[in-house]
C-alpha positions as a Markdown table, in Angstrom:
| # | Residue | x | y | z |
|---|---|---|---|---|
| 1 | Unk | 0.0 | 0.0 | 0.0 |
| 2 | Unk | 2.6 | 2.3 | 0.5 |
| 3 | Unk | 3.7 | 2.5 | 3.9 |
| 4 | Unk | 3.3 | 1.0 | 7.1 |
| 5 | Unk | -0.3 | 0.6 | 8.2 |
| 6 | Unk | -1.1 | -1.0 | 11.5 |
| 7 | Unk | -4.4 | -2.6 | 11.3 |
| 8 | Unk | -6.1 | -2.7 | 14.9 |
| 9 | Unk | -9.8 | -4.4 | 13.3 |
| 10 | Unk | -10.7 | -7.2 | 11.7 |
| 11 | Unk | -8.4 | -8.7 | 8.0 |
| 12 | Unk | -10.5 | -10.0 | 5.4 |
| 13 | Unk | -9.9 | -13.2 | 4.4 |
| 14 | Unk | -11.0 | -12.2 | 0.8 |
| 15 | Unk | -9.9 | -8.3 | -0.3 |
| 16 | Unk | -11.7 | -6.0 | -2.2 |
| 17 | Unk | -9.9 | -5.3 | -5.1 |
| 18 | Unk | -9.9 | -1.5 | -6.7 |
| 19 | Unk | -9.2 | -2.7 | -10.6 |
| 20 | Unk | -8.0 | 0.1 | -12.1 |
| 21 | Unk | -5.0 | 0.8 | -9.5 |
| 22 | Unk | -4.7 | -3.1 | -9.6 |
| 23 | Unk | -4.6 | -2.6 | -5.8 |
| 24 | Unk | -5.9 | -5.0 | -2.7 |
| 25 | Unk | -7.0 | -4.0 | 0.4 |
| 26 | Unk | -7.8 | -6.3 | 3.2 |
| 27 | Unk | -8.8 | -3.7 | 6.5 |
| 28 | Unk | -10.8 | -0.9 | 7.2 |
| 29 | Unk | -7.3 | 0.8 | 7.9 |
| 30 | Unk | -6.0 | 0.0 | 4.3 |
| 31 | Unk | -9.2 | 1.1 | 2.9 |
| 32 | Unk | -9.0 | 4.4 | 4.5 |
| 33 | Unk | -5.5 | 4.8 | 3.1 |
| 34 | Unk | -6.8 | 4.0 | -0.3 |
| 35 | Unk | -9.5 | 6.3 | -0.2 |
| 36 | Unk | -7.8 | 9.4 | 1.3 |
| 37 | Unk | -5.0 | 8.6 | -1.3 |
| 38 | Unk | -6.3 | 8.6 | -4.2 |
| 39 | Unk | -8.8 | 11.4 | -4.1 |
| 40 | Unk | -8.6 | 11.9 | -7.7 |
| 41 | Unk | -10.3 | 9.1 | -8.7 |
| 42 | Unk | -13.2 | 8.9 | -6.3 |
| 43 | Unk | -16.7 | 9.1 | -8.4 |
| 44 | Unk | -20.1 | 7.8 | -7.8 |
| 45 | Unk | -19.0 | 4.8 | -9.2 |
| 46 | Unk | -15.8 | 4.1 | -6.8 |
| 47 | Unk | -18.8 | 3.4 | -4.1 |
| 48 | Unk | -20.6 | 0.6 | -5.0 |
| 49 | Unk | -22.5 | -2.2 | -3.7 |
| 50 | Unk | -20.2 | -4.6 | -3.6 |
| 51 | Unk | -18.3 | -2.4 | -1.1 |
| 52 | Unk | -20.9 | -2.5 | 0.9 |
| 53 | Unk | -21.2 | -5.8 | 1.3 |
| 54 | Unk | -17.4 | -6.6 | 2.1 |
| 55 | Unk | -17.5 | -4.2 | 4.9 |
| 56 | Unk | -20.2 | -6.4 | 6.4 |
| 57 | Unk | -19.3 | -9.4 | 5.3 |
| 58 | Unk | -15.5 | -9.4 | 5.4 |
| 59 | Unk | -15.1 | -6.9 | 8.4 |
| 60 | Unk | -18.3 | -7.4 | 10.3 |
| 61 | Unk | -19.0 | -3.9 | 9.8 |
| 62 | Unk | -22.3 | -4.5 | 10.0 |
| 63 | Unk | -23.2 | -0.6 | 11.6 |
| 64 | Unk | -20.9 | 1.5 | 9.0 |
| 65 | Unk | -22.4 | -1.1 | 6.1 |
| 66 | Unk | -25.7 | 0.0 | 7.0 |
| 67 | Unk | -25.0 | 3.8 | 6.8 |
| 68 | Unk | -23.2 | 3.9 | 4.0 |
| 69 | Unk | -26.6 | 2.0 | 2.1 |
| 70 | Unk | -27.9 | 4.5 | 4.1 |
| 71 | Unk | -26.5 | 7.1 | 2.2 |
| 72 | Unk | -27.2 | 5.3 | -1.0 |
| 73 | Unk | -30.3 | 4.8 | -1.0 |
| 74 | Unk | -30.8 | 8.7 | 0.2 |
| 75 | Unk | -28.7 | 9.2 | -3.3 |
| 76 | Unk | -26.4 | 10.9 | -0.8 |
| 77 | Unk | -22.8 | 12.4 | -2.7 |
| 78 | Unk | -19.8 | 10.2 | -3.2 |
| 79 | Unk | -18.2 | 12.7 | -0.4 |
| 80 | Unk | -20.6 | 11.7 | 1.9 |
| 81 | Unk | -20.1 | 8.2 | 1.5 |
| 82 | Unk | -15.8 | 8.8 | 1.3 |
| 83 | Unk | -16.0 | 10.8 | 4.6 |
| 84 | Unk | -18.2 | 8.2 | 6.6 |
| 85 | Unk | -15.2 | 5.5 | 5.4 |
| 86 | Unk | -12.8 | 7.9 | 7.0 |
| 87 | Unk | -14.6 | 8.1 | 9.9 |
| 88 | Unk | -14.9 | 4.2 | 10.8 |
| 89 | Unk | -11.6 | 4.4 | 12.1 |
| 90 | Unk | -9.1 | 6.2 | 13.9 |
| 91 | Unk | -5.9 | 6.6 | 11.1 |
| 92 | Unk | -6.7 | 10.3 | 10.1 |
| 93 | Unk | -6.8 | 13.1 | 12.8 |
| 94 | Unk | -10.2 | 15.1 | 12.2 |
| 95 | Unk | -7.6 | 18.1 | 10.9 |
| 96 | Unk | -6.3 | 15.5 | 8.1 |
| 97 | Unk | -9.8 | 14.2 | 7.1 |
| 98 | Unk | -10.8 | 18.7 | 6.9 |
| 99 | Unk | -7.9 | 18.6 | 4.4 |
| 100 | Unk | -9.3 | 15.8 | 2.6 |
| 101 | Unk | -12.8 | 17.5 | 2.3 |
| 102 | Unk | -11.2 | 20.5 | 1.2 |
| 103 | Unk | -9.6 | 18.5 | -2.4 |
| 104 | Unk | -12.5 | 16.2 | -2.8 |
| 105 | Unk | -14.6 | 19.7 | -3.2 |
| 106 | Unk | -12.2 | 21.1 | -5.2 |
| 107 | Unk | -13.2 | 18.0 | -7.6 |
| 108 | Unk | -16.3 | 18.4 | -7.4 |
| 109 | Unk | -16.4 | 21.7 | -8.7 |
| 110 | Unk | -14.5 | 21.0 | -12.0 |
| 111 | Unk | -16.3 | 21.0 | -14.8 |
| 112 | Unk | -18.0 | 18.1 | -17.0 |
| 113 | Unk | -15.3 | 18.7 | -19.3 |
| 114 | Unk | -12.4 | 18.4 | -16.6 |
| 115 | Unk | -14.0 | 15.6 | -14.7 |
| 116 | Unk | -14.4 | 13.4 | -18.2 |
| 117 | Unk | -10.7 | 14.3 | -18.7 |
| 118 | Unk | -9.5 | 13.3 | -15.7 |
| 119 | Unk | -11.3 | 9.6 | -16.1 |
| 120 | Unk | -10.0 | 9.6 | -18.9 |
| 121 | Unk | -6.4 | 10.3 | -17.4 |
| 122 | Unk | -6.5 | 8.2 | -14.5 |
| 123 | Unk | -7.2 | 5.4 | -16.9 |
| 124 | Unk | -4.2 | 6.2 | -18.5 |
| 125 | Unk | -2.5 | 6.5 | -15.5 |
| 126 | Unk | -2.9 | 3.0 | -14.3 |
| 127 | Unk | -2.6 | 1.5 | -18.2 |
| 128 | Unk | -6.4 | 0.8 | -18.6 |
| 129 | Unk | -5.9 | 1.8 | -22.1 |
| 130 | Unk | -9.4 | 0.6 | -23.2 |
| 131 | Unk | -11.4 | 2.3 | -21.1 |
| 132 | Unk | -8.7 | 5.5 | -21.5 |
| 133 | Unk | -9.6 | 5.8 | -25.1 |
| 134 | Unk | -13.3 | 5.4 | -24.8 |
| 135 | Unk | -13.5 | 8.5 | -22.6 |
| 136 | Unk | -11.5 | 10.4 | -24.5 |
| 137 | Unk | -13.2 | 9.7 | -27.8 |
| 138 | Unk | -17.0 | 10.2 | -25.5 |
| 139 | Unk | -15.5 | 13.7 | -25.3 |
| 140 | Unk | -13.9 | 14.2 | -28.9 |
| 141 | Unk | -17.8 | 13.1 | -30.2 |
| 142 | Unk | -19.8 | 14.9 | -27.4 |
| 143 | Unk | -21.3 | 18.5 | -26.7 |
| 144 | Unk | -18.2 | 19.6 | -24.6 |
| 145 | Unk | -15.5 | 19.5 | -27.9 |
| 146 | Unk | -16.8 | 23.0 | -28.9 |
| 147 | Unk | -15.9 | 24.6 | -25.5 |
| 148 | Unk | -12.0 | 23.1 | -25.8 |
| 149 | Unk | -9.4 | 25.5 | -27.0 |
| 150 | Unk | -7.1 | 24.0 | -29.6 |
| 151 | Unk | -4.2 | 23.1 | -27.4 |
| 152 | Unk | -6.7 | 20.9 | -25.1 |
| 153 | Unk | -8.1 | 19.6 | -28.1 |
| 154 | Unk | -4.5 | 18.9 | -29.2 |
| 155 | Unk | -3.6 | 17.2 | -25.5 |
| 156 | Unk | -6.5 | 14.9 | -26.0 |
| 157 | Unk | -5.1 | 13.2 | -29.4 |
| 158 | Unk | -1.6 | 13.5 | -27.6 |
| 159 | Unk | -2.9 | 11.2 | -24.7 |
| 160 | Unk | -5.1 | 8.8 | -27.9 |
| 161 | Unk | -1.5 | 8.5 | -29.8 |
| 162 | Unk | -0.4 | 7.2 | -26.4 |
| 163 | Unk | -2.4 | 4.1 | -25.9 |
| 164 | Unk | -2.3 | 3.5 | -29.8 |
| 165 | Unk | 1.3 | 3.1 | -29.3 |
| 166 | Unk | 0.4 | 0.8 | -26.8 |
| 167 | Unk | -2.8 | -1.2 | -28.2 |
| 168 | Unk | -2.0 | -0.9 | -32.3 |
| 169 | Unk | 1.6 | 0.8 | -33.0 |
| 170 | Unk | 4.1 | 2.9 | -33.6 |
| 171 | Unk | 3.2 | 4.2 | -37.7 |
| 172 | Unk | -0.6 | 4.9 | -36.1 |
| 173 | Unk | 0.7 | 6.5 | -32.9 |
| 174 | Unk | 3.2 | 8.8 | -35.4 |
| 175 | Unk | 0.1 | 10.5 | -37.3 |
| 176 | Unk | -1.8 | 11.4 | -34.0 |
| 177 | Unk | 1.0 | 12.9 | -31.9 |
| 178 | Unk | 1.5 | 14.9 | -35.5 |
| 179 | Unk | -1.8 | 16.1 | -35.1 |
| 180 | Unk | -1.6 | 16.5 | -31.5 |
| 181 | Unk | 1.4 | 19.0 | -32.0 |
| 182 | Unk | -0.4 | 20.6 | -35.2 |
| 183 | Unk | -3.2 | 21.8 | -32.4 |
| 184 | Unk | -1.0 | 22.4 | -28.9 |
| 185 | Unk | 2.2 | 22.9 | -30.0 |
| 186 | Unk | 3.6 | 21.3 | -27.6 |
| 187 | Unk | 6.7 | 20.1 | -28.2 |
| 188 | Unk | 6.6 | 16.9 | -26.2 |
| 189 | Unk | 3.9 | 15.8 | -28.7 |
| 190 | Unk | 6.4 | 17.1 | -31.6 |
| 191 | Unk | 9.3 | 15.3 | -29.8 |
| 192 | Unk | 7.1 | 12.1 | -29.7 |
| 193 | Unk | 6.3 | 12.3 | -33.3 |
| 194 | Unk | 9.3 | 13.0 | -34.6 |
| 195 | Unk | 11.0 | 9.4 | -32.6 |
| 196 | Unk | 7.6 | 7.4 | -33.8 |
| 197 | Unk | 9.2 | 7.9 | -36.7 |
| 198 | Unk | 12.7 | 7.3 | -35.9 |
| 199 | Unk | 11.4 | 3.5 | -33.9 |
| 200 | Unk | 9.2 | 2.7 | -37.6 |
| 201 | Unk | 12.5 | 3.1 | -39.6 |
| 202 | Unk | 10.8 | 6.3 | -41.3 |
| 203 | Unk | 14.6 | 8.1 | -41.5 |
| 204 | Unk | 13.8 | 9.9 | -44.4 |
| 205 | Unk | 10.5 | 11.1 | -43.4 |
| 206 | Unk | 12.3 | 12.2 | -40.0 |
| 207 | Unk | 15.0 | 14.2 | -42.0 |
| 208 | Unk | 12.2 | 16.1 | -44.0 |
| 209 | Unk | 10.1 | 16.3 | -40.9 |
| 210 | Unk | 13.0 | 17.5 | -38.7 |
| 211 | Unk | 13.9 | 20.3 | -41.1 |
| 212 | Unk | 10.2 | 21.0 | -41.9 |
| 213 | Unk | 9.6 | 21.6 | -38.1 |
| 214 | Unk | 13.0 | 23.6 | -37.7 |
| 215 | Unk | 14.1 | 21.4 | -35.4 |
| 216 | Unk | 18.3 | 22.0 | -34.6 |
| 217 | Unk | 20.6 | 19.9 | -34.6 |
| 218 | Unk | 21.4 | 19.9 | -30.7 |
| 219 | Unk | 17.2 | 18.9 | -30.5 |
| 220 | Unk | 17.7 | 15.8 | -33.0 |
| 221 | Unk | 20.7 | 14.9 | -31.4 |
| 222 | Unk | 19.2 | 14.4 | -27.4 |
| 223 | Unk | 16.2 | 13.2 | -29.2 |
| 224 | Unk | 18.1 | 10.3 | -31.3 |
| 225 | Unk | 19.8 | 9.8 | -27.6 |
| 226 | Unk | 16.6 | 9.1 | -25.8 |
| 227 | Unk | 15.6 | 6.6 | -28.9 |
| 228 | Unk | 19.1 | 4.6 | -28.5 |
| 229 | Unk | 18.5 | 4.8 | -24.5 |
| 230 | Unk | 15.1 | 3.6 | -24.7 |
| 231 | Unk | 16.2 | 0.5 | -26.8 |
| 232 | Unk | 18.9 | -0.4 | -24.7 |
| 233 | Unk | 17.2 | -0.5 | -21.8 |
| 234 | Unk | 14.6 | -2.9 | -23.2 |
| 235 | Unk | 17.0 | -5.3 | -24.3 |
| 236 | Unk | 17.4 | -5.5 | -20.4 |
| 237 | Unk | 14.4 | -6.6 | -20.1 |
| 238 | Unk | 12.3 | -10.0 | -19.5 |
| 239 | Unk | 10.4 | -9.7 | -22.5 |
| 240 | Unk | 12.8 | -8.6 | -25.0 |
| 241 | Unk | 15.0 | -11.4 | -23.8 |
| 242 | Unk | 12.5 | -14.4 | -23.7 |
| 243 | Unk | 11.7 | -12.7 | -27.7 |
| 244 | Unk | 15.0 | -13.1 | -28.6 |
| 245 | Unk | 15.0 | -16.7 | -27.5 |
| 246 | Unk | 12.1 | -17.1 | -29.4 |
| 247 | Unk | 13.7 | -15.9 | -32.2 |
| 248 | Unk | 16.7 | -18.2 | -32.2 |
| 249 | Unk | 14.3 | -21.3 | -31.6 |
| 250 | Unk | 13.1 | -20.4 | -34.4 |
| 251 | Unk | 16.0 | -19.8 | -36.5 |
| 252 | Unk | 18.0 | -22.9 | -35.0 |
| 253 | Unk | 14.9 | -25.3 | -35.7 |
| 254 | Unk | 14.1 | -25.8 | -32.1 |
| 255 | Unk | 10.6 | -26.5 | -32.4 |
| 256 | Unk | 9.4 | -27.6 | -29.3 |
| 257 | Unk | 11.5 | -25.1 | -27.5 |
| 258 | Unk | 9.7 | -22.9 | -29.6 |
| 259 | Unk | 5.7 | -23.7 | -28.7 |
| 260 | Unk | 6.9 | -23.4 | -25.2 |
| 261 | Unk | 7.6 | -19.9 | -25.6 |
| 262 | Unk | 5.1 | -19.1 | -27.5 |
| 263 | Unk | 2.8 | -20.4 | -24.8 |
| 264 | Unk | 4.0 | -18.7 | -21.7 |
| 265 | Unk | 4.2 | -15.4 | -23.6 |
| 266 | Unk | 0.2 | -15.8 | -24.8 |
| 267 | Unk | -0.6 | -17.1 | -21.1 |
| 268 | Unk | 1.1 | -14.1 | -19.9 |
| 269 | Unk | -0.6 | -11.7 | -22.3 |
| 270 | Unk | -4.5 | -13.4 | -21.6 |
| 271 | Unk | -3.6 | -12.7 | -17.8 |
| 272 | Unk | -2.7 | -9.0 | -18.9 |
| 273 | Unk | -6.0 | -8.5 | -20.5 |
| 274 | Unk | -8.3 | -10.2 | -18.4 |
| 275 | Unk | -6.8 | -8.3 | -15.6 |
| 276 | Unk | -7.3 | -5.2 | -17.6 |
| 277 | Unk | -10.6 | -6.2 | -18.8 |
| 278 | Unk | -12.4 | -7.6 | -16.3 |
């Protein structure tokens, strides 16, 4: 979780599990920690049913299960239900839980806009790329794209290049963080671009991009530095390695060797995306 929590009730024998953090809790103390923690991504949502229930059945919180339907059922706000969580046990002071209160308002004030982007964000944020995308787009198509100015307009197809870099590749990802930058200028979305096309083997489009975009020589240089970087650290890695020996069973005929591989790395990648997904 974090840091150190001393738990003083009961421990769940089965956690609740937050999804998109990929986080398990398994006390009321651990839950308070979670909650006051990550303020940003409380929502009506966040307090559901199924909460409610594991704080009765798991912890035998039978009284604080039964206000917090309370509050449901009176359609009460996802603060009131957050602050009656803080209050079942003793781990914030009553100043720290004032603070709390103090950003969860400051949330609740933003507008549709801002609270749609920052779903969209904290998806991002925790690699649900999925569900990323389909808030952003929900914007993008919706009533609140004629109130954005063009750089937020522009940081919205930066953040979609993102997970396409992730979810389709790199040649897709290129064309939106060059449309991103054509709208925010930002040169982060520029910089990306420009080494999109450097990792798809595009050097020729680079050179006519770079000069096109006035980019110096000093900028290509770090940029060209970060690329070669990048790739050497991911030849460190587990995957690129257990790839590479893929690669030579193939090449050296090893065939069983070969379906072994292959079926760790799809077993891996079905537990990715169930966790992701379900």
């Amino acid at each position: 979780m974090g840091k150190l929590i001393i738990c003083n009730g009961k421990q769940a024998f089965i956690p609740y599990y937050f999804k998109i953090t990929n986080t398990k809790v398994y006390s009321i103390e651990e839950l308070c920690y979670y909650v006051y923690n990550n303020v940003e991504l409380l929502n009506e949502d966040f307090f559901g049913e199924a909460l409610i229930q594991w704080l009765r059945d798991e912890l035998g919180l039978e009284d604080r299960a039964n206000k917090l339907r309370e509050i449901k059922n009176n359609q009460g706000s996802f603060k009131e239900f957050a602050v009656s969580i803080l209050c079942s046990s003793d781990y914030y002071t009553e100043s720290e839980i004032k603070e709390f209160i103090r950003n969860l308002d400051e949330l609740v004030n933003l507008s549709p806009y801002e609270k749609l982007k920052q779903k969209g964000d904290n998806y991002l944020k925790y690699r649900q790329f999925a569900e990323a995308a389909t808030v952003y787009e929900k914007i993008l198509d919706g009533e609140e794209v004629t109130g954005l100015s063009s750089e937020e307009y522009g940081n919205l197809l930066h953040n979609l290049a993102i997970i396409k870099l992730h979810m389709v590749g790199i040649a897709e990802a290129a064309e939106s963080f060059k449309e991103a930058y054509e709208r925010n200028k930002n040169p982060e979305s520029l910089k990306q671009y420009l080494m999109a096309l450097k990792l798809s083997g595009k050097d020729d489009i680079l050179s006519e991009e770079v000069k096109g975009y006035g980019v110096t020589e000093n900028q290509k240089d770090e940029m060209l530095d970060e690329v070669n970087t990048g790739l050497e650290e991911a030849e460190q890695t587990e995957d690129y390695k257990i790839v590479e020996e893929f690669q030579e069973c193939k090449q050296t005929g090893r065939i069983n060797q070969l379906y072994r591989i292959a079926d760790e790395l799809i077993n891996r990648w079905k537990q990715e995306f169930r966790r992701e997904h379900s």
